[in-house]
N, C-alpha and C positions, 0 to 999 in steps of 0.2 A: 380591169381598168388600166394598169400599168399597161398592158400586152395593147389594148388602146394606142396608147399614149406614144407608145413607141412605134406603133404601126403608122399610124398620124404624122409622128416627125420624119419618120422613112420615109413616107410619102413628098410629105414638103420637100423634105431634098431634092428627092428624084424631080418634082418637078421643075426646081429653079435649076438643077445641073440639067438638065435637058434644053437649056437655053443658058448655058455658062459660059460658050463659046461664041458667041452672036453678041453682036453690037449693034444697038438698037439707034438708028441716027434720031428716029423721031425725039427720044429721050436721053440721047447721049447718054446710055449707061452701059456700064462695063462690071463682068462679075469675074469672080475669082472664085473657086471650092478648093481645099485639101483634107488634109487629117494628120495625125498621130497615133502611133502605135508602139506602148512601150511595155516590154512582160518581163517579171523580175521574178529571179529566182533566189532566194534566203536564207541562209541557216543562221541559224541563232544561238547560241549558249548563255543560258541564263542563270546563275549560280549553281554551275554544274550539271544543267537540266538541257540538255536538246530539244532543237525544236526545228522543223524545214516547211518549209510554203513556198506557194508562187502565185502571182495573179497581175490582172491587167491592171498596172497602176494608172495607164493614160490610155484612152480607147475614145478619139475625139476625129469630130468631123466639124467642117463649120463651110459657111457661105460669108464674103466681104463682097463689097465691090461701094461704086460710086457712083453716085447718081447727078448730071453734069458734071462740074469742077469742082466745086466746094461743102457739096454732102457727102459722105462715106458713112459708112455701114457693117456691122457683123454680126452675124449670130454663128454660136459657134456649143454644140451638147457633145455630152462626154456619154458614154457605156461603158466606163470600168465597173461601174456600182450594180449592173444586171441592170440598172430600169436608165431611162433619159433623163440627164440634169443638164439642164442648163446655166456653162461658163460665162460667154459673152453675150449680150443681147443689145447693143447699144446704135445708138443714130452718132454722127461727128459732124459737126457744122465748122466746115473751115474759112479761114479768110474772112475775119471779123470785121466788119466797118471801125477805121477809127483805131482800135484796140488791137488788134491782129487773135494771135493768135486762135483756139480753138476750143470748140465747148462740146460735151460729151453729156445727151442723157441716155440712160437705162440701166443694165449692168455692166460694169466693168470693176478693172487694179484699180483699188486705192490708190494712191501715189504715197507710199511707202518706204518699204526699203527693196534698195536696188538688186535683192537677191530675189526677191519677187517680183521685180517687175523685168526682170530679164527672163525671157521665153525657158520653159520647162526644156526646150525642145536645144537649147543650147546650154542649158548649164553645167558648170565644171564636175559639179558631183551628183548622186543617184538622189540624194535628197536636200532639201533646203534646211539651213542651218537651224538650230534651238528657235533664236531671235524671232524665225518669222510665226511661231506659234501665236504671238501677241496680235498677228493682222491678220482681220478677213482675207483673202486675196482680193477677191471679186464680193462688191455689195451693189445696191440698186441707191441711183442718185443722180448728182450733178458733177461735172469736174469740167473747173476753166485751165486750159494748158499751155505754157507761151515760151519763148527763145529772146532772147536778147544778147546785144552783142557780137553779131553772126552767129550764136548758136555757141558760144560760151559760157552764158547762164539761162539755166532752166529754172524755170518757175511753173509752179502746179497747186491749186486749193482745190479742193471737193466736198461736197456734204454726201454726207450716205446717212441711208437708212440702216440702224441696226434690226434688222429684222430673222426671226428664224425661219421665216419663211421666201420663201424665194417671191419676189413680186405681188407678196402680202402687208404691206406695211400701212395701215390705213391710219391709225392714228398717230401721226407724226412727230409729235412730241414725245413718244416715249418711248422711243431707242435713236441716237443716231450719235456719228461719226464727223468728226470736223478735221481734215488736215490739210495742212501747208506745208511742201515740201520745195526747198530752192537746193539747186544744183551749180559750181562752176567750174566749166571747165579751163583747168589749168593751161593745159598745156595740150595739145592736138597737134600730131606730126604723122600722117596716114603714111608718106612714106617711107618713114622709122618705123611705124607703127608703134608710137609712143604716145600714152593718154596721163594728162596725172588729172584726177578729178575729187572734190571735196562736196558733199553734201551734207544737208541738213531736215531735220524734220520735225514738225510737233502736229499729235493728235490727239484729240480729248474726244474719249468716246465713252457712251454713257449708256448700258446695257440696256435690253427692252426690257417690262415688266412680265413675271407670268400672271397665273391667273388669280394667284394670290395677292399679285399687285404688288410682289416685291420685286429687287432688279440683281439677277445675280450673276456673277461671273466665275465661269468655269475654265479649266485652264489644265490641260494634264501633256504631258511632254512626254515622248517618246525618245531614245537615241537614235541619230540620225539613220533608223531603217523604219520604214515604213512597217514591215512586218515583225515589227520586236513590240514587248509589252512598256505601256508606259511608265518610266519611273520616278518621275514626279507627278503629282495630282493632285490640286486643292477646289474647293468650291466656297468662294467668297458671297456673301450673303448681304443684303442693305447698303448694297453698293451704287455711292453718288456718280461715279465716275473715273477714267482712267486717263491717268498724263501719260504719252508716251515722247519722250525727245532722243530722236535718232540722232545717227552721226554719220559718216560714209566716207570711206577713204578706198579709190582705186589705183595703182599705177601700172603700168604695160609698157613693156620696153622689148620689141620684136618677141620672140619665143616666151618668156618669161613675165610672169601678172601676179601682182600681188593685190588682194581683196581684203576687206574690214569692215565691220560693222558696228555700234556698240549703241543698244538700247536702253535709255533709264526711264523706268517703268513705275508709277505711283500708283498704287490701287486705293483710290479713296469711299472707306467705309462709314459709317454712322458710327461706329464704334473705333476706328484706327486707321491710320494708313500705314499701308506697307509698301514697302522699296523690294523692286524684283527687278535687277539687272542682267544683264544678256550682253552676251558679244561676241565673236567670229573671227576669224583672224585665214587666211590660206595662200599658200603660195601655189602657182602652177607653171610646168613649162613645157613646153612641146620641144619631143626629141627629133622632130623632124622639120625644125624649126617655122612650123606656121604661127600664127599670132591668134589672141583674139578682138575683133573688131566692133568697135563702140560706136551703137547707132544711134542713141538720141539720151537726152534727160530720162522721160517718160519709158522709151522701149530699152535703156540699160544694152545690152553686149549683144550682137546678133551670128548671126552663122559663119562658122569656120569653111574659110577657103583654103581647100588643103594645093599643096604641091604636088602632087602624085596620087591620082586613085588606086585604091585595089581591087587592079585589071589583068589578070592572066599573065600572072608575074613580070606584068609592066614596071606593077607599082605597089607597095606595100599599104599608101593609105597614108594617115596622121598617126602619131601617135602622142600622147598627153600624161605626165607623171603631175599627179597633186596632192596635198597635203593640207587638210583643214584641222583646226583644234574650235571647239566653241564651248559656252557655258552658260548655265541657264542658271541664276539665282533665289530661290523663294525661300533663305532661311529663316526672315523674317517671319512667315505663317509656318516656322516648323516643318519643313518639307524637306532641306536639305540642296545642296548644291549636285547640280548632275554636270560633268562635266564628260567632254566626249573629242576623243582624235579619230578621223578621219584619213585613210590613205587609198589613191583613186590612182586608177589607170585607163586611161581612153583610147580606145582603137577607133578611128575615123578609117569607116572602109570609102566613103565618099563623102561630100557636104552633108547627104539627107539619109545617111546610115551609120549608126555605129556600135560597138560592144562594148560595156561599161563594167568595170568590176571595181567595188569598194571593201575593204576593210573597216569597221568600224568596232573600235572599244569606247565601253561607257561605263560609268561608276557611278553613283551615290552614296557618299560616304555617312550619310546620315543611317542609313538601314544596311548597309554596305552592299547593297544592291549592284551587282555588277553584269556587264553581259560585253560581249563580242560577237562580230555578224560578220558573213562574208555574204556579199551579195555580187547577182550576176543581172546586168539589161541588158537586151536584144533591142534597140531602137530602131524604128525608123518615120520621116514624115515625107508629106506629098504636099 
């Protein structure tokens, strides 16, 4: 069935990329295909125990385009997992009568925090901070999107489906997602390339039931490698619901960007609530002095425009020193505090290729659970 499955969506590709390049006047429509390709390599030490991996952490294709002026479109499935999942599946209806802005149904980001909704495919470190554990990335629903200002405050609400099943959600009322997230931008100077930008967020989201008909939430935290063991873990039980109220603090001033997050999280049980805070903090700056470029509320930081590619000892590339600290709190359920620093190095050999290596230490002082990772990416997209 998988081998199905997968053979099916190869197909659909190949057909719609065999007319990606054509422009259809009857229908004014216009396509797009690329992908992503990212393979990490891992070592790990985990109270004194080694441990080495590597695997495709992003192995993605997808199709966008628009159909006249005001519909757009994407679907977009991943293959790092051996079988096909689908990330983005969504219609976009632009240029609202009246209202403006933009309404999105299918799967897509929540409108969250800004370190998830800035593309995989540009961000400053190998993995996403503690904080974004608390969000789906991508659920199935609605999202209304808009600008005001000329595009100094973002504003975004959505409903989602909490569902475990991808495009299974039938009974509606028993999992879903509600958030409002407004953005303003401070200050915008593209040719400083200077951003200061403040955000805000709340989401109340309220687990599905299983089949026992109770609603639980599960939640287990890794230090920021992908291929290390998790060291916090809790499974909350008779759960009404979860407060999340983000925060968001960026500034960019040419070469040099400072990022922050900070989530205060209420897990509301039948029995207690409990307080599990999160937050991020990182500095980055390029030594070859490029910047990074902010492209909307919604899409967060978009691709680096290097100075010099590395072209036959034209040009060496970009290069990017950073520095993240985060922390994830659940001492409240007894779980303990994991806190974790981050140190990255970016080699940009062009816009759509680079070589990532992070250091990462992480602790738990509750089990004194400790680990250190060096990891290595091979990126690149099309």
């Amino acid at each position: 069935m998988k081998k199905l499955i997968i053979t099916s969506t190869l197909l659909l590709f190949c057909v719609l990329l065999s007319n990606a390049q054509n422009n259809d006047l009857k229908f004014k429509r216009k396509i797009k295909y690329g992908g992503r390709f990212m393979f990490d390599y891992g070592f790990n030490k985990l109270n004194n125990q080694n441990h080495a991996g590597s695997e495709f952490r992003r192995l993605r294709t997808f199709i966008k385009g628009k159909v006249y002026n005001n519909v757009s479109y994407k679907m977009q499935v991943d293959f790092s997992k051996g079988h096909a999942v689908i990330n983005d599946a969504y219609i976009k209806f632009g240029k609202l009568p009246k209202i403006g802005g933009t309404l999105t149904v299918g799967n897509f980001k929540e409108p969250t925090s800004l370190n998830i909704l800035t593309s995989s495919k540009y961000s400053t470190f190998i993995e996403y901070a503690m904080l974004t554990n608390y969000h789906n990335a991508r659920n199935t629903g609605i999202m209304y999107d808009t600008n005001f200002l000329k595009n100094k405050l973002g504003f975004q609400i959505a409903y989602n489906s909490n569902s475990n099943t991808f495009g299974k959600d039938e009974k509606l009322n028993e999992g879903q997602n509600i958030t409002i997230r407004v953005t303003g931008l401070i200050l915008s100077d593209k040719k400083r390339h200077q951003y200061l930008l403040f955000g805000t967020s709340f989401s109340n989201r309220v687990p599905f039931k299983d089949n026992l008909g109770i609603r639980t939430y599960k939640i287990g935290i890794r230090p920021e490698s992908h291929l290390a063991a998790k060291l916090i873990s809790n499974n909350f039980t008779n759960v009404n619901h979860i407060n999340l109220n983000g925060f968001e603090f960026v500034f960019t001033s040419g070469a040099l960007s400072l990022q922050s997050e900070y989530t205060s999280a209420t897990i509301n049980t039948q029995a207690k609530k409990f307080s599990a805070p999160s937050y991020y903090a990182y500095i980055s700056y390029f030594l070859t002095k490029e910047s990074r470029p902010y492209k909307s509320s919604y899409g967060g930081f978009s691709r680096v425009k290097l100075l010099h590619n590395f072209d036959n000892n034209k040009g060496w590339g970009a290069l990017e020193l950073a520095v993240r600290f985060s922390s994830f709190d659940l001492s409240d359920a007894n779980q303990g505090k994991l806190n974790d620093l981050t140190f990255g190095l970016n080699w940009y050999l062009n816009p759509y290729t680079r070589i990532m290596y992070n250091f990462v230490s992480g602790d738990n002082s509750l089990n004194n659970s400790k680990i250190t990772a060096h990891l290595i990416r091979f990126q690149i997209d099309f």
